[in-house]
C-alpha positions in Angstrom: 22.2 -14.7 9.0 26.1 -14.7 10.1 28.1 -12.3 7.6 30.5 -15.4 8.2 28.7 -17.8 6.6 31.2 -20.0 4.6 31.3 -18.9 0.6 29.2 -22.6 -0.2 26.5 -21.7 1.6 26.1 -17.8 0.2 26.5 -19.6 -3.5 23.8 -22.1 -2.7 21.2 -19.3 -1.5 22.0 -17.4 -4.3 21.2 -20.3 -6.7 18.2 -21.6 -5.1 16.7 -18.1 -5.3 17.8 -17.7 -9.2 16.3 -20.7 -9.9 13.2 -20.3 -8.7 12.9 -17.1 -9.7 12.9 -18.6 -13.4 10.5 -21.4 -12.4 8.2 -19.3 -11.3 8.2 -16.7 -13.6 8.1 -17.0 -17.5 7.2 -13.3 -18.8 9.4 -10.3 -19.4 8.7 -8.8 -16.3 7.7 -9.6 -12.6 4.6 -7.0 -11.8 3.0 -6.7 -8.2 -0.2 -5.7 -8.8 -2.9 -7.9 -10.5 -6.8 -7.5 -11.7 -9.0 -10.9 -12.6 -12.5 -10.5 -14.3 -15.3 -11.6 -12.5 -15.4 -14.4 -15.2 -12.0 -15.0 -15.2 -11.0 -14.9 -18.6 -8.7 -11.6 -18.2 -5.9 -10.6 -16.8 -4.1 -7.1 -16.1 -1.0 -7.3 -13.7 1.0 -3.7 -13.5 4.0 -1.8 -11.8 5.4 1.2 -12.1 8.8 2.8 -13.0 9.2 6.3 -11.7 6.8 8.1 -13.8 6.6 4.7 -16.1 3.4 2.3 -15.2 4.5 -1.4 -17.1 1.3 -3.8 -17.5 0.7 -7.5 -18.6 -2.5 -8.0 -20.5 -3.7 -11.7 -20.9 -7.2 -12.9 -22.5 -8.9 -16.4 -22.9 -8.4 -15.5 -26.7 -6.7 -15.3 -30.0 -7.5 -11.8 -30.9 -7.1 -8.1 -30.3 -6.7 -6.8 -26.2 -7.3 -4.0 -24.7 -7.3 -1.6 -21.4 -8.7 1.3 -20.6 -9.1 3.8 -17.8 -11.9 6.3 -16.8 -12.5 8.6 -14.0 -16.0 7.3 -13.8 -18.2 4.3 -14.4 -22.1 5.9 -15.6 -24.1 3.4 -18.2 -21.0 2.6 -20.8 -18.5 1.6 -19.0 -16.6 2.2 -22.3 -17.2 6.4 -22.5 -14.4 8.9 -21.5 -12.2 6.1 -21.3 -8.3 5.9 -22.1 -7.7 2.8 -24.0 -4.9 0.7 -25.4 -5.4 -1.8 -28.0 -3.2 -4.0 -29.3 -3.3 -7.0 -32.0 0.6 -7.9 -32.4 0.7 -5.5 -36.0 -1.0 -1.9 -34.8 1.5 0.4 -34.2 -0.9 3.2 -32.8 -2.5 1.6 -29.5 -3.8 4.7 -27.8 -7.7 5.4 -28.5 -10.4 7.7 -26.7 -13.6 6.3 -26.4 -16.8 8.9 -26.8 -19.7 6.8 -26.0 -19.6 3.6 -27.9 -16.9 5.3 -30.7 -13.7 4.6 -30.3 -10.9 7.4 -32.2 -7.4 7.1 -32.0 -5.6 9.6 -30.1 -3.9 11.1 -33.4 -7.6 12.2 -34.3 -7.7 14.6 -31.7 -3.9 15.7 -32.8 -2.7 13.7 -29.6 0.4 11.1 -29.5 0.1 7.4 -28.9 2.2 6.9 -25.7 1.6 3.1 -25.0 4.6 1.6 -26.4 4.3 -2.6 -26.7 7.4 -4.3 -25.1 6.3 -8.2 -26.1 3.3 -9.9 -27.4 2.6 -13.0 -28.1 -0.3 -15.5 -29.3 -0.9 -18.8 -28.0 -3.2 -21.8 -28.6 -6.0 -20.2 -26.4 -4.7 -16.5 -24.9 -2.8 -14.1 -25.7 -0.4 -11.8 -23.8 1.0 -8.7 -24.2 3.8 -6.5 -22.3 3.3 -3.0 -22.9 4.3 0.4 -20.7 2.7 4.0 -20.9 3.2 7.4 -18.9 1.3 7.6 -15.7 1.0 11.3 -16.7 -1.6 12.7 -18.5 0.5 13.6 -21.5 -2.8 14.5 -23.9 -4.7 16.5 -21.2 -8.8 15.8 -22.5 -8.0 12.3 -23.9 -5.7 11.0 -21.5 -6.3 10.2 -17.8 -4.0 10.9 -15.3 -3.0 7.6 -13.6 -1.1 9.3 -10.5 -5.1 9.2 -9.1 -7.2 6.6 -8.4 -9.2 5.5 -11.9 -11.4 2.4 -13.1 -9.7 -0.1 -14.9 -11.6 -0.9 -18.0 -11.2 -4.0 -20.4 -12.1 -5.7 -23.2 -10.9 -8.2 -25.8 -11.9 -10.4 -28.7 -11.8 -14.0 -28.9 -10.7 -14.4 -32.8 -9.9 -11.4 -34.4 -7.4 -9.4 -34.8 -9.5 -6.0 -36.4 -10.9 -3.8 -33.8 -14.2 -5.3 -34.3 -16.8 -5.5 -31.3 -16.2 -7.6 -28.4 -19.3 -9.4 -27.4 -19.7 -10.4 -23.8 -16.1 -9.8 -23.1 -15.5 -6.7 -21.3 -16.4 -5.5 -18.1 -14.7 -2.7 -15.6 -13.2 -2.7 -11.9 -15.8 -2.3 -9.3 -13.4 0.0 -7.7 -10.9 3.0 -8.4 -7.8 1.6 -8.5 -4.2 3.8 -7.6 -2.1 2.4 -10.2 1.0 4.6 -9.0 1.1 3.0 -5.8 2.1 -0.3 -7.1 5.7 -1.3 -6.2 8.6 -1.7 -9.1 8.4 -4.1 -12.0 11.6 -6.5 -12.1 13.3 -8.3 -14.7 13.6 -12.2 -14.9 17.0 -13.6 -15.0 17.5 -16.2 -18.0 20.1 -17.9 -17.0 23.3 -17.4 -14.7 26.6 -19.4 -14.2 29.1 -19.0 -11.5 32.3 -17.5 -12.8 35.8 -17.8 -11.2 37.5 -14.8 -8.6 33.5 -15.0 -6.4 31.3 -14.0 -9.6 28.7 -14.6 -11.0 27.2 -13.5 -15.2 23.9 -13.0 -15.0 22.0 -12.8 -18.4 18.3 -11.6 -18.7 15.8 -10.5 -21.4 15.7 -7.3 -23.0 12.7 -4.8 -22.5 12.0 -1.8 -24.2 15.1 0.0 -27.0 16.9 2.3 -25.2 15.7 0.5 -21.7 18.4 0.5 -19.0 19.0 -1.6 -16.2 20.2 -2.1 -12.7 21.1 -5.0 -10.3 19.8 -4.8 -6.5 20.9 -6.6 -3.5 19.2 -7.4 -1.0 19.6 -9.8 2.4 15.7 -10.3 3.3 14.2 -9.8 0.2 12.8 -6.6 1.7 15.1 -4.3 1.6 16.8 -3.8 -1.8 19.6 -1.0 -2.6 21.7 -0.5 -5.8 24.6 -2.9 -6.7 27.5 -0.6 -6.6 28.8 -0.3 -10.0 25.3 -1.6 -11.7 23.0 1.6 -11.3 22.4 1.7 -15.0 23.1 0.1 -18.4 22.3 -1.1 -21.5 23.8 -3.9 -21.8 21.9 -7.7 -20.9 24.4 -9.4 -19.2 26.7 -8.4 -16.5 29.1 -10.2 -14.2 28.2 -9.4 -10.8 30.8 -9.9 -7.8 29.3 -11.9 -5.0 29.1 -9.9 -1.9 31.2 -10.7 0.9 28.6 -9.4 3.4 25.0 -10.6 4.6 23.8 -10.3 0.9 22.5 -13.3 -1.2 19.9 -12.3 -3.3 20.1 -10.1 -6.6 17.3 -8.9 -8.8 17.5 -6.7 -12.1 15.2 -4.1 -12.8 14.5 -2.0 -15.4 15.1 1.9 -15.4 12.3 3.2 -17.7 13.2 4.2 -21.1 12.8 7.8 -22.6 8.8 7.9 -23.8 
């Protein structure tokens, strides 16, 4: 595209992409990796941070989730695994399974490190937004995710105590490299075009203490820093439209002190 392109025409591409953005994603956060179940009926979509791996859990159910990871799959899928749990109220999601017991991490004098962003329970699933180290921060009970490890999971169709799942768990027939997944990205809630060639763009908050930064890009490819917009706090900012070959924004998350 022309650098030259008249100011109606930049505004318009920059709209279009907005808006679909928001069309096509509702959640907190826009994650480029995804797992399905064999049967369908869960969900894991991840990306990472930095040092920071951000998930998306979603289950054909009402009650508690959960995720794991393992080095290996022998018999229980379940044993040696590094597991979050979450039920909307639990404030400690980090367990470590031992064969077919589950303990949380504070058990064997470890710290919970999964920290839940959003959750939220619907007619028939429920979702939840949640981000952990990918280091091993409890070497023994926690698995390094910066190698390749089996994705484990598990959930409960009605309730909320960490009661046994039934049917509904299973594992990744493969290692998967979680810290090769690309960045995690915001979604924009809304934006209006401001006089002087602006534009405010407003969009859900992660994370306390989560700051954020606005990219550019001309291809959707290639994405660099808005000058100006490396890193706040804040929700909103209004962002000067580029004069050059540079139509699309995104805002992404810079991952919070764990």
């Amino acid at each position: 595209m022309s650098p030259t392109l008249p100011l109606l025409l930049r505004t318009t591409l920059l709209t279009m992409f907005l808006l679909g953005w928001n069309l096509l994603h509702a959640d907190l956060y826009r994650y480029p990796q995804t797992f399905v179940s064999d049967d369908g009926k869960y969900i894991a979509s991840w990306g990472v941070d930095g040092d920071v791996l951000r998930m998306k859990l979603e289950a054909q159910g009402t009650g508690w989730i959960g995720v794991g990871f393992t080095n290996f799959i022998v018999g229980n899928a379940m044993d040696a695994s590094d597991i979050a749990v979450f039920n909307g109220t639990i404030t400690e999601h980090d367990y470590w399974a031992n064969g077919f017991q589950i303990d949380p991490d504070s058990f064997y004098a470890g710290d919970s490190n999964s920290v839940q962003d959003a959750f939220r329970a619907e007619a028939t699933k429920t979702v939840v937004e949640f981000h952990r180290p990918l280091t091993a921060s409890d070497p023994g009970i926690d698995v390094d995710l910066r190698s390749p490890c089996y994705l484990v999971w598990a959930f409960h169709e009605t309730e909320d105590e960490l009661t046994w799942h039934g049917m509904n768990r299973g594992h990744s027939h493969m290692m998967i490299d979680f810290s090769a997944a690309g960045p995690v990205f915001l979604d924009l809630v809304t934006h209006q075009f401001q006089p002087n060639n602006t534009v405010l763009l407003e969009w859900q908050s992660g994370a306390p203490g989560t700051h954020y930064t606005i990219d550019f890009s001309d291809d959707l490819e290639d994405w660099n820093p808005l000058t100006g917009f490396e890193s706040m706090l804040a929700t909103s900012a209004v962002v000067p439209l580029p004069e050059e070959n540079r139509y699309f924004l995104r805002v992404r998350p810079v991952a919070p002190d764990l």
